[in-house]
C-alpha positions as CSV (number, residue, x, y, z in Angstrom):
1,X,31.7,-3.9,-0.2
2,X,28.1,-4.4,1.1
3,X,25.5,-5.6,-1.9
4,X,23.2,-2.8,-2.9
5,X,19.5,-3.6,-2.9
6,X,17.5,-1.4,-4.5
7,X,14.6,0.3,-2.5
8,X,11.9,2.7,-3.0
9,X,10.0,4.2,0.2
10,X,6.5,4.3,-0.1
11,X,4.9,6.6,2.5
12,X,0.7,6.8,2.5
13,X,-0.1,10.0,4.1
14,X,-3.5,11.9,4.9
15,X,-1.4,15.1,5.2
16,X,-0.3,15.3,8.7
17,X,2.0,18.0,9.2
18,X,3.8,14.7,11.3
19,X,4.6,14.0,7.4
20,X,6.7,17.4,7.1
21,X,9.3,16.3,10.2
22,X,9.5,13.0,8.2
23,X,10.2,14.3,4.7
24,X,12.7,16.4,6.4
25,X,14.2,13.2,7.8
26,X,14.5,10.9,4.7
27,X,16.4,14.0,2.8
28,X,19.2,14.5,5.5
29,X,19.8,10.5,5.2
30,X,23.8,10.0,5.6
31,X,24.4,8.0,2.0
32,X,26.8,6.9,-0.4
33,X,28.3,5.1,-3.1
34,X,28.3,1.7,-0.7
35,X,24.9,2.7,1.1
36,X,23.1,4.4,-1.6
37,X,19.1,6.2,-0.4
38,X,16.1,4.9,-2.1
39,X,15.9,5.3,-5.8
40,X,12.4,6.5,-5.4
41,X,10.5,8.4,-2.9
42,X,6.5,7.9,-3.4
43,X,4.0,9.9,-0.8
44,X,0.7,8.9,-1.6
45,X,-2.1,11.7,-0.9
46,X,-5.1,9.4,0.2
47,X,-7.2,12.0,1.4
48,X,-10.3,11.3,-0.2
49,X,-11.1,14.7,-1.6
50,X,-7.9,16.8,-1.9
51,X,-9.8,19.7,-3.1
52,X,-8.1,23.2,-3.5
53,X,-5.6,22.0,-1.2
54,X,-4.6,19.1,-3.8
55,X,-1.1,20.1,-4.7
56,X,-0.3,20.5,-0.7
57,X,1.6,17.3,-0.4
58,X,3.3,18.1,-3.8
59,X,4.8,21.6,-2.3
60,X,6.3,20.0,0.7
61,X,7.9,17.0,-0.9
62,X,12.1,17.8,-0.5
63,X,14.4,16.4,-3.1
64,X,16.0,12.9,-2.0
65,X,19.0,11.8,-3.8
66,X,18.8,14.9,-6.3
67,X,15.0,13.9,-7.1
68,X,12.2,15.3,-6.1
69,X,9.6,13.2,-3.9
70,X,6.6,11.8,-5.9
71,X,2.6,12.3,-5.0
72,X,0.2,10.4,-6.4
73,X,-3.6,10.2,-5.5
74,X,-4.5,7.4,-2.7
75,X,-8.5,8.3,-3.4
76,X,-8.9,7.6,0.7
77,X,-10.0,4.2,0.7
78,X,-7.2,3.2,3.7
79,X,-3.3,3.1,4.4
80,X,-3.5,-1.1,2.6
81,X,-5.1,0.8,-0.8
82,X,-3.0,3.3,-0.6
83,X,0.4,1.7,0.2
84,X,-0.7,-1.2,-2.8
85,X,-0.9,2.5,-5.0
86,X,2.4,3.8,-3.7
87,X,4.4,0.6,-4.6
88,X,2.5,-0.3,-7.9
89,X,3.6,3.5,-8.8
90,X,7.0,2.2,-8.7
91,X,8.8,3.0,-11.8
92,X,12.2,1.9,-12.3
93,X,11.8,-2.1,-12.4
94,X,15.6,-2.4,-10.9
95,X,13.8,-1.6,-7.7
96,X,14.0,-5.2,-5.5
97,X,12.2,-3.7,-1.9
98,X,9.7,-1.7,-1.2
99,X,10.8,0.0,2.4
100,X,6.5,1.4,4.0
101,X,6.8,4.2,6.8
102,X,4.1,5.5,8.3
103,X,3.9,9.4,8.1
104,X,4.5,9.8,11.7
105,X,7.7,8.6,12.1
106,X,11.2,10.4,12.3
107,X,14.1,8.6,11.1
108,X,17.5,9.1,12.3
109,X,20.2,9.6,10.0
110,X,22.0,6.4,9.6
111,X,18.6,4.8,8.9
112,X,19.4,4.0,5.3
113,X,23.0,2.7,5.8
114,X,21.4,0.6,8.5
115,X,18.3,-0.6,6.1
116,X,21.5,-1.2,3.9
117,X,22.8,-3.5,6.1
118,X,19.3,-5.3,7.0
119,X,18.4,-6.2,3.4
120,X,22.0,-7.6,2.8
121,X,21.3,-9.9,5.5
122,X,17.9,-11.0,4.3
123,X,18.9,-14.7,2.5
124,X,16.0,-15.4,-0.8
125,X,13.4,-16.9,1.2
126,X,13.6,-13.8,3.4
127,X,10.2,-11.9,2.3
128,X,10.5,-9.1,4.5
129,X,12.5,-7.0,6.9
130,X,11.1,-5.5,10.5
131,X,12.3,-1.9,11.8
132,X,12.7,-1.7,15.7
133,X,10.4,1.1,16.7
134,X,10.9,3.3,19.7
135,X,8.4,5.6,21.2
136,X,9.3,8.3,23.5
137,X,7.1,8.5,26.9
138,X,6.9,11.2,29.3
139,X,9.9,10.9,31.5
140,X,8.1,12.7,34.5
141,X,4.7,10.0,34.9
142,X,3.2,7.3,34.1
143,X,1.8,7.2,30.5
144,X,-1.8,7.9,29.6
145,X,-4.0,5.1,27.7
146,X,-3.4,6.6,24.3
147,X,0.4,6.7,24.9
148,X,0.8,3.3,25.8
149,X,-1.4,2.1,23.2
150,X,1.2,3.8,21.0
151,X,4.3,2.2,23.0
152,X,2.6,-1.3,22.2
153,X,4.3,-0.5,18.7
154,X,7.3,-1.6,20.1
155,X,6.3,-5.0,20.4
156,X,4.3,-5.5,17.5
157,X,4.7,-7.7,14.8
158,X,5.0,-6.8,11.3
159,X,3.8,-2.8,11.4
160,X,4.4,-1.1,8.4
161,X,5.5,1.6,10.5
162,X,8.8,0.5,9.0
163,X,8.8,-2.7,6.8
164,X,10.9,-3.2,3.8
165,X,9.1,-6.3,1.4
166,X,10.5,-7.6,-1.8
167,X,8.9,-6.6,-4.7
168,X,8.6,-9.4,-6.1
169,X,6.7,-11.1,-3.0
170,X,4.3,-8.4,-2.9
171,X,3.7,-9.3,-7.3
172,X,3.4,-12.9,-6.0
173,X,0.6,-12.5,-3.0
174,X,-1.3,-9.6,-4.5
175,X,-0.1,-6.8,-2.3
176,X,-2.1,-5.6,1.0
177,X,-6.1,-6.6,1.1
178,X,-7.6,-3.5,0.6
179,X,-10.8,-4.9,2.2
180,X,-8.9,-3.5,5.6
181,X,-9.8,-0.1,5.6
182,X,-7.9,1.7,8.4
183,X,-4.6,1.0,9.7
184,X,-5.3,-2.0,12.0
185,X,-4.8,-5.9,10.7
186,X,-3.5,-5.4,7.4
187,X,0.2,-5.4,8.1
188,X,-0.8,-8.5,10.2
189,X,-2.7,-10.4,7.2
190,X,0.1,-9.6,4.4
191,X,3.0,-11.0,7.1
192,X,0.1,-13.9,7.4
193,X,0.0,-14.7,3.9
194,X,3.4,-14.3,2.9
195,X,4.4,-16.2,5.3
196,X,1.6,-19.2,4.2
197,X,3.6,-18.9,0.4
198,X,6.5,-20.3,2.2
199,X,8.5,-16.8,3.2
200,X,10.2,-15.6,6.4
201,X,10.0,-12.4,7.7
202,X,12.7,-11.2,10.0
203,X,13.5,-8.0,12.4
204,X,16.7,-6.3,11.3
205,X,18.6,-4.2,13.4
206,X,17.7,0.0,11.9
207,X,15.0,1.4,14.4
208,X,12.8,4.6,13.8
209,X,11.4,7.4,16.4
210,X,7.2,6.6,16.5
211,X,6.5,9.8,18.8
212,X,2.8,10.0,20.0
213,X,1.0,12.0,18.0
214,X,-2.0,14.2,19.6
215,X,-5.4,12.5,19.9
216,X,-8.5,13.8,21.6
217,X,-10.9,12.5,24.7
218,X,-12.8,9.8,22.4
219,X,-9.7,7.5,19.9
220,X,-10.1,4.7,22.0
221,X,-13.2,4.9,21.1
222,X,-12.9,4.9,17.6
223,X,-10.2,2.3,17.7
224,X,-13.2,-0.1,18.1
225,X,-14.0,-0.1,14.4
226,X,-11.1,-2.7,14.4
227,X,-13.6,-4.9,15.9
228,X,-14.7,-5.5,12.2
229,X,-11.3,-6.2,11.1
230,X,-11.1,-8.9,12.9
231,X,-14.4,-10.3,11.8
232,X,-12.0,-9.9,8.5
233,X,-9.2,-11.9,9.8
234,X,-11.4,-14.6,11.5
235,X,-13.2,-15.1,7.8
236,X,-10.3,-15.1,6.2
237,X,-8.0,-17.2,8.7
238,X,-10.6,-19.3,10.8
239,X,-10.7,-19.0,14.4
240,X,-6.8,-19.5,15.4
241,X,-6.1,-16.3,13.2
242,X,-4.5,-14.8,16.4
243,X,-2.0,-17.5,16.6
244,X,-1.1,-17.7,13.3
245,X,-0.3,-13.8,13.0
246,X,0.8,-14.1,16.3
247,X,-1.8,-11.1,17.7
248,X,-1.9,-10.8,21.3
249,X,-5.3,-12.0,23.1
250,X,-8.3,-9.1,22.7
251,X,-10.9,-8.1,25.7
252,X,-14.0,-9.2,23.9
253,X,-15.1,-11.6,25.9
254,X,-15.4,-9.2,28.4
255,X,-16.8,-6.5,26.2
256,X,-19.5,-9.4,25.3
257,X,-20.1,-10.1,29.2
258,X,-20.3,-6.0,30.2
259,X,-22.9,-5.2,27.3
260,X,-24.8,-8.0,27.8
261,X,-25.3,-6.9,31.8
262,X,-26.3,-3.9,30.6
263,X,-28.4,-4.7,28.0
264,X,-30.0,-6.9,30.7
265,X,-30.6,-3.8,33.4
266,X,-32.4,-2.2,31.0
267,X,-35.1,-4.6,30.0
268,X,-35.5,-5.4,34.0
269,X,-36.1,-1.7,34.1
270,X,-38.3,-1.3,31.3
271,X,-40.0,-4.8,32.2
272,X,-39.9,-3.2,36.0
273,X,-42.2,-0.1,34.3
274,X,-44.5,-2.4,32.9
275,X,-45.1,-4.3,35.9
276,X,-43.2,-7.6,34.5
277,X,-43.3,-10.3,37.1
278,X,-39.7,-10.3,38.0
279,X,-38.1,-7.4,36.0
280,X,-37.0,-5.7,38.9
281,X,-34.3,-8.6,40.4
282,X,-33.2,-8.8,36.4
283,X,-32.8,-5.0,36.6
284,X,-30.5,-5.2,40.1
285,X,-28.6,-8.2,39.1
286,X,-28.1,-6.5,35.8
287,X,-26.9,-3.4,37.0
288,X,-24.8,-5.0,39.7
289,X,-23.0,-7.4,36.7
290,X,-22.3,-4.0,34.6
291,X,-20.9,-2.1,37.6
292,X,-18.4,-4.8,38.9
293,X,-17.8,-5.3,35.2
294,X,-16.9,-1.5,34.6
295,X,-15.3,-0.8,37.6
296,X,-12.7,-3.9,36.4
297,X,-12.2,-2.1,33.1
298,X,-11.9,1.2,34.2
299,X,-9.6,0.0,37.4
300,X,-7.2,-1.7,34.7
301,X,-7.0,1.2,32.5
302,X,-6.2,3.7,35.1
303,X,-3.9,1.8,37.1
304,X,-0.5,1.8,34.7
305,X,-1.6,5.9,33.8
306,X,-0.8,8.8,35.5
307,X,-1.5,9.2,39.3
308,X,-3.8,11.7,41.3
309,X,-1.1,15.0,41.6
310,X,0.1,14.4,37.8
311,X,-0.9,17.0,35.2
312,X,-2.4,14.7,33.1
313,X,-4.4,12.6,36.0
314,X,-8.0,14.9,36.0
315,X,-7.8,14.4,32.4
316,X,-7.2,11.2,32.2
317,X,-9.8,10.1,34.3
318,X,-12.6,12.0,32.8
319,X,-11.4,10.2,29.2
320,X,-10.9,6.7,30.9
321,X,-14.8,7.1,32.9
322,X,-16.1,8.0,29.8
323,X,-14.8,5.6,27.0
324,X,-15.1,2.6,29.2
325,X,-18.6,2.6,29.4
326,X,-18.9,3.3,25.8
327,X,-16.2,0.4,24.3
328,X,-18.1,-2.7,25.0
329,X,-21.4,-1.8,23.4
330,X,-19.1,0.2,20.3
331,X,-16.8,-3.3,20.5
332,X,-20.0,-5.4,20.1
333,X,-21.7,-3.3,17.3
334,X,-18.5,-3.3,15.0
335,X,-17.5,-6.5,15.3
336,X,-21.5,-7.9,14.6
337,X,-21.4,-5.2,11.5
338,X,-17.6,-6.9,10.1
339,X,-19.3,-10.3,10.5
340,X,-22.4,-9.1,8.7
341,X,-19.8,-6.7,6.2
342,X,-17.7,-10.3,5.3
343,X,-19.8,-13.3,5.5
344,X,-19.3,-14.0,2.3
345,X,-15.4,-13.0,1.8
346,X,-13.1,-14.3,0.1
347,X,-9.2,-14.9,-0.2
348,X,-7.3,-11.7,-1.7
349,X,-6.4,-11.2,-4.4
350,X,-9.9,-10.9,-5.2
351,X,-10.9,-12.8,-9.1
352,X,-12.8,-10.7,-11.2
353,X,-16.4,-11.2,-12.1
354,X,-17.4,-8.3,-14.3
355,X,-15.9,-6.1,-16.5
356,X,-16.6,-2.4,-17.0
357,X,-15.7,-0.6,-20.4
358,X,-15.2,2.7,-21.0
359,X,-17.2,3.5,-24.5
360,X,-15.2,6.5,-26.5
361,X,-11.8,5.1,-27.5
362,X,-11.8,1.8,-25.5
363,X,-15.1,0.4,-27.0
364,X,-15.3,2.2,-30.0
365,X,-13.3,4.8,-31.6
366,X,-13.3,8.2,-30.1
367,X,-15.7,11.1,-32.6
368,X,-16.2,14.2,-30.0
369,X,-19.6,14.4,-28.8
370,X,-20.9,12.0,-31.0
371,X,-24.8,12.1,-31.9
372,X,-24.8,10.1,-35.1
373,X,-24.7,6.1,-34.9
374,X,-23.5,6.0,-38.2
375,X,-20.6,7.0,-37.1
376,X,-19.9,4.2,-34.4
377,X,-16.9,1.8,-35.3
378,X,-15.4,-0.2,-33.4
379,X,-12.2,-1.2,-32.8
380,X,-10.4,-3.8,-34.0
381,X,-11.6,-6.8,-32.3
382,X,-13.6,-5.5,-30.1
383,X,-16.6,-8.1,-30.8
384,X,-14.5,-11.1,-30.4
385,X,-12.7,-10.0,-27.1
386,X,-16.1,-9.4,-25.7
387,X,-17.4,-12.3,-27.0
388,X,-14.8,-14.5,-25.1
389,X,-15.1,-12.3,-21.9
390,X,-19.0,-13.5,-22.1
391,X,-18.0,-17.2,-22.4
392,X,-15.6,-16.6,-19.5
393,X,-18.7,-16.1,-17.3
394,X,-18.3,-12.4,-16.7
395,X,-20.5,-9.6,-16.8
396,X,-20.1,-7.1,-19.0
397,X,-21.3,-3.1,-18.3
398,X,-20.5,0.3,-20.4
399,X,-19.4,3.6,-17.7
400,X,-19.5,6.7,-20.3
401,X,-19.4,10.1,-19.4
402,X,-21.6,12.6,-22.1
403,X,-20.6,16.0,-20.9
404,X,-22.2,16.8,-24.6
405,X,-26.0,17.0,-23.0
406,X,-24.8,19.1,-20.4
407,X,-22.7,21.2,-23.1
408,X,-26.3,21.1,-25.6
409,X,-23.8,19.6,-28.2
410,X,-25.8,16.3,-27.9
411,X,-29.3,15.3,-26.8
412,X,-30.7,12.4,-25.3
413,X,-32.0,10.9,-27.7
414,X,-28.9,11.3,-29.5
415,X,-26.6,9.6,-26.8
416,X,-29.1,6.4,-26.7
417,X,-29.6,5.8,-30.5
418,X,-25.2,5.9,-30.3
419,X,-25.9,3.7,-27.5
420,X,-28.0,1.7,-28.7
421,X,-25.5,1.1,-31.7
422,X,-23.1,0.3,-29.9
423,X,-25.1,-2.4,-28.0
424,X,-26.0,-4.0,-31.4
425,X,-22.4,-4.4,-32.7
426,X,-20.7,-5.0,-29.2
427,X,-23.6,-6.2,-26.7
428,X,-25.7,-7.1,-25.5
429,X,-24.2,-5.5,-22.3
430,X,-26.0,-6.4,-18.9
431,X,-25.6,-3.1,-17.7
432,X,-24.9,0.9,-19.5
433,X,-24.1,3.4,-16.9
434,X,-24.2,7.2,-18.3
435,X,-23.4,10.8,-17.2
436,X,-24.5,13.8,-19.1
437,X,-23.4,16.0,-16.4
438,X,-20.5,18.6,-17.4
439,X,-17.4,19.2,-15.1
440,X,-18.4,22.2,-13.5
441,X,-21.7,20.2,-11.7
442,X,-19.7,18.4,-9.6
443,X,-22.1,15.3,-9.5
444,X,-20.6,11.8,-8.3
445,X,-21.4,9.9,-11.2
446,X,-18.6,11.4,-13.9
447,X,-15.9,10.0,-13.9
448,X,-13.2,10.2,-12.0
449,X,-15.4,9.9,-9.5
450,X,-17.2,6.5,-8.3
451,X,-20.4,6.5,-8.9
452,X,-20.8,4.8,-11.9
453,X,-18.8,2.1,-11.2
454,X,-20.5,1.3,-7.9
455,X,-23.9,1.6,-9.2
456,X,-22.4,-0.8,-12.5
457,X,-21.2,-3.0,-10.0
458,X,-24.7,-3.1,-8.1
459,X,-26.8,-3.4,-11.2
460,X,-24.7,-6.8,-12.2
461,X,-24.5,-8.1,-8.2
462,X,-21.2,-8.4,-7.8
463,X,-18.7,-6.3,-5.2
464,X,-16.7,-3.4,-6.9
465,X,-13.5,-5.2,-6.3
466,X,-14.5,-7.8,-8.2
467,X,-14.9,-5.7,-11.2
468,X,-12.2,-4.6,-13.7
469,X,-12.8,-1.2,-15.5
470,X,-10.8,-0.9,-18.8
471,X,-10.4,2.3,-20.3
472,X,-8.3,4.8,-22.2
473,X,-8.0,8.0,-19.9
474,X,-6.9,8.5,-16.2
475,X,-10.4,9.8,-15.0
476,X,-11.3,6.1,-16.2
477,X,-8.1,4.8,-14.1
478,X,-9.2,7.3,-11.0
479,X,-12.7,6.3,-10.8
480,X,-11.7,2.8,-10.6
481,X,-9.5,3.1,-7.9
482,X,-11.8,5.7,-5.8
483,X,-14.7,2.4,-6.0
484,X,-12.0,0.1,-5.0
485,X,-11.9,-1.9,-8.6
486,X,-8.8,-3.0,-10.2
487,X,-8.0,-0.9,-13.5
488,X,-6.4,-1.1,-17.1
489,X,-5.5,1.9,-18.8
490,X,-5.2,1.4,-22.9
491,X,-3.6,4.5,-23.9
492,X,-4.8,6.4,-26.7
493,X,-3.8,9.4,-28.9
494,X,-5.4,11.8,-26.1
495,X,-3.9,9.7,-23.2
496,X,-1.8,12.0,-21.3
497,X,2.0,10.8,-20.5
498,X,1.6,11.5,-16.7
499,X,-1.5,9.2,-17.0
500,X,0.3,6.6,-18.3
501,X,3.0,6.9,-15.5
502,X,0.5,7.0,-12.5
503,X,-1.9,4.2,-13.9
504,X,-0.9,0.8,-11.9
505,X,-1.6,-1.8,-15.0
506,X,-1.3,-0.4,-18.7
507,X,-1.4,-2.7,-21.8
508,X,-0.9,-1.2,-25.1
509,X,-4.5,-2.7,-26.8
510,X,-7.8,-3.8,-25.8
511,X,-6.5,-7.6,-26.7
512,X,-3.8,-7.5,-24.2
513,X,-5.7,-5.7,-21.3
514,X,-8.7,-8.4,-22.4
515,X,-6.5,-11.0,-22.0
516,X,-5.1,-9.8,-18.6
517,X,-8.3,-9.8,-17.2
518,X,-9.2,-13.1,-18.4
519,X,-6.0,-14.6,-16.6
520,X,-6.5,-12.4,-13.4
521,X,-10.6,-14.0,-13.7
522,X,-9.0,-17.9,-13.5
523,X,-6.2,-17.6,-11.5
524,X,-3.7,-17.8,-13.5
525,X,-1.9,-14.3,-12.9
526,X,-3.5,-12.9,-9.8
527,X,-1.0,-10.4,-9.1
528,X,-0.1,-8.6,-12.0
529,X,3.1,-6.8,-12.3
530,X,2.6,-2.8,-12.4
531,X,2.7,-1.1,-16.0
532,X,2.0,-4.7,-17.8
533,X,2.8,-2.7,-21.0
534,X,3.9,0.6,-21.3
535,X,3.0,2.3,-24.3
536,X,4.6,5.1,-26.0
537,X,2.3,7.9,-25.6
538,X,2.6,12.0,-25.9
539,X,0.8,14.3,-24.1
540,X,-2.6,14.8,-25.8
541,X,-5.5,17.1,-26.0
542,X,-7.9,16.6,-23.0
543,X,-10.5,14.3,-24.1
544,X,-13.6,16.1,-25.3
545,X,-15.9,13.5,-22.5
């Protein structure tokens, strides 16, 4: 009998209804006792604001393996964030491989006997497991830009299309870098650096359906923002990153030659206006350089697509005359705004350099709507662990939400004397962000959403991935995640259990969380294991915030 290794699919999704063929897929998966399905099923929603539609990806979720599918919030920072949420969300620590699909794949149904079969082959310093994609084309012509820019999936190296990673590897290199935001080099830099720890990756023998999803005139167009991801990957690898991830060569050399013709027409012309001495041969040589230049882009993009008589051929030319004038300047821009974005980059996982507290029940204990600093304590040990994140060399900030100025409970003046208290016992903290807003006016700042993290993180210099918010409630543990910052949730009498489940790190007291942050801060555990501790909590009363 074949060795079982325990999987969980993890599926980011920004709810395509592509993601209701694939559900429908992974439920009619032929299984059984010797080729058991995945013992979890996460999607993660990473739309960024799920709105009234926020339980859609809940209702289409099947039951796999007489379990229902799990959602949990992605917050829309990219398909690296949110596949580092889906596996961290993990539960059952039996499970050795995390198995990514994309949302737009079909999978046939001997896929999970086959994935079966793959990660029995995969020897310990195996890291990781490649699915063989297939992409149908049109049978009747030639394929259009955007459908071969699909095929090339085929052929690619490491896509999380379909890529099953141990666990434990993942732990050990700190997951994907969300500094990728879109779904374009960060399968590439994980294989990259797993494979720098000292790991193979292999291509096993299951294969998936990658049909080409509908796109409109301008998506090569946007593609370009991957110009800045590889500004990424140059910072982070040096210049021979495309060898070491084994990336095929890009046109920017040419992009850099077409824009600069251009760029050269126009000041001829302008210069030709002014009566410049010379501007108009610069103008002609210029616009003689783009044209040859273009007409060598847009030849090479039309000649594998459809031909004049084919359906698609009128359309395909307008898009291809179009967005080949407009991808060398676009190419140029993104890849001058990555090297501006990452200058100053470093290797993932990113150490932290500031902490962020939650006040009422992290800080200090929880009184509801509290106006009276008489009535601050603290809790236990909460001078010394701050004192010793201080001497660690990292800033320190308070991100409290006082819903009871917005409520007239509280005034002002109130919140600061309490603040103020608090500064005296605990502080002095570098920076106090506060929202008196209540939760019907929708402002940025309250928590769960971002805003005071990222204007904590800008008041103490340092990028909100390098900050670590601690605090006792999942709006504390969403706000984190929707600024990019790493999280620890210490759970609390009003902590609800579904909180507890969907925070990625939990530690049962403000020590242990402390100390976690101090270890991630020198290096000594960079990649935390999901659900450090977890507490026993019940489900209790929304907190009064």
């Amino acid at each position: 009998m074949m060795a079982q290794s325990p999987y969980a699919l993890v599926i980011p999704s920004v709810g395509r209804p592509s993601l209701d063929r694939l559900l429908e897929t992974v439920a009619a998966l032929e299984t059984d006792v010797s080729h058991p399905g995945p013992v979890e099923v996460v999607v993660v929603d990473d739309r960024r604001e799920p709105g009234e539609t926020g339980t859609r990806l809940a209702s289409l979720a099947p039951t796999v393996a007489g379990e229902p599918v799990r959602v949990v919030r992605g917050y829309g920072r990219g398909p690296a964030a949110a596949r580092n949420r889906g596996w961290r969300a993990v539960v059952d620590r039996s499970v050795e491989w995390i198995a990514f699909l994309d949302d737009d794949v079909e999978l046939p149904s001997t896929w999970a006997r086959d994935l079966a079969a793959d990660l029995a082959d995969c020897s310990p310093d195996v890291a990781a497991s490649q699915g063989r994609i297939t992409v149908p084309l049109p049978a009747d012509r030639p394929p259009t830009d955007w459908e071969r820019n699909t095929a090339s999936l085929e052929e690619a190296d490491w896509a999380t299309a379909d890529m099953a990673y141990r666990r434990s590897v993942l732990e050990e290199v700190g997951g994907l870098d969300e500094r990728f935001p879109r779904a374009y080099r960060e399968d590439a830099d994980l294989a990259l650096r797993v494979r720098l720890a000292g790991y193979r990756l292999v291509r096993g023998c299951r294969h998936i359906l990658h049909p080409v999803r509908p796109a409109d005139d301008w998506v090569s167009q946007r593609m370009q923002a991957g110009n800045a991801d590889n500004a990424l990957m140059r910072r982070l690898h040096g210049p021979r990153w495309r060898e070491l991830a084994e990336a095929p060569a890009g046109a920017f050399g040419w992009h850099v030659a077409t824009t600069t013709a251009a760029a050269a027409a126009v000041i001829g012309a302008v210069g030709r206006v002014a009566g410049a001495r010379g501007a108009g041969g610069l103008a002609g040589a210029g616009a003689l350089a783009w044209a040859t230049l273009y007409g060598r882009f847009l030849g090479r993009r039309l000649a594998p697509g459809p031909r004049p008589g084919d359906p698609e051929f009128r359309a395909e030319l307008r898009r291809m005359a179009l967005s080949s004038a407009t991808i060398p300047p676009s190419a140029l821009w993104h890849r001058g705004r990555g090297w501006m974005q990452h200058r100053a980059t470093g290797p993932w996982p990113v150490r932290p350099r500031a902490v962020l507290f939650d006040r009422d029940g992290t800080l200090v204990h929880d009184v509801p709507y509290n106006g009276d600093p008489d009535q601050v304590t603290p809790v236990d040990g909460a001078r010394e662990l701050l004192a010793r994140v201080r001497a660690a060399g990292l800033g320190t900030a308070v991100v409290t939400n006082q819903s009871g100025v917005a409520r007239g409970l509280v005034s002002w003046a109130q919140v600061d004397a309490v603040n103020d208290r608090v500064d005296q016992m605990l502080g002095p903290f570098d920076s106090w962000q506060v929202c008196p807003h209540g939760p019907a006016e929708n402002c940025p700042c309250r928590k769960p959403r971002p805003g005071m993290v990222l204007a904590a993180a800008t008041a103490l210099g340092v990028r909100p991935e390098e900050c670590v918010l601690i605090g006792d409630i999942g709006a504390d543990i969403e706000a984190a995640q929707a600024a990019g910052a790493r999280s620890v949730l210490v759970p609390t009498h009003v902590t609800r259990v579904e909180e507890v489940a969907d925070a990625p790190v939990t530690a049962p007291d403000l020590a242990t969380a402390v100390e976690l942050v101090l270890d991630w801060a020198s290096g000594r555990q960079q990649a935390p294991a999901p659900h450090v501790t977890l507490a026993p909590t019940r489900a209790g009363e929304q907190p009064t915030t």
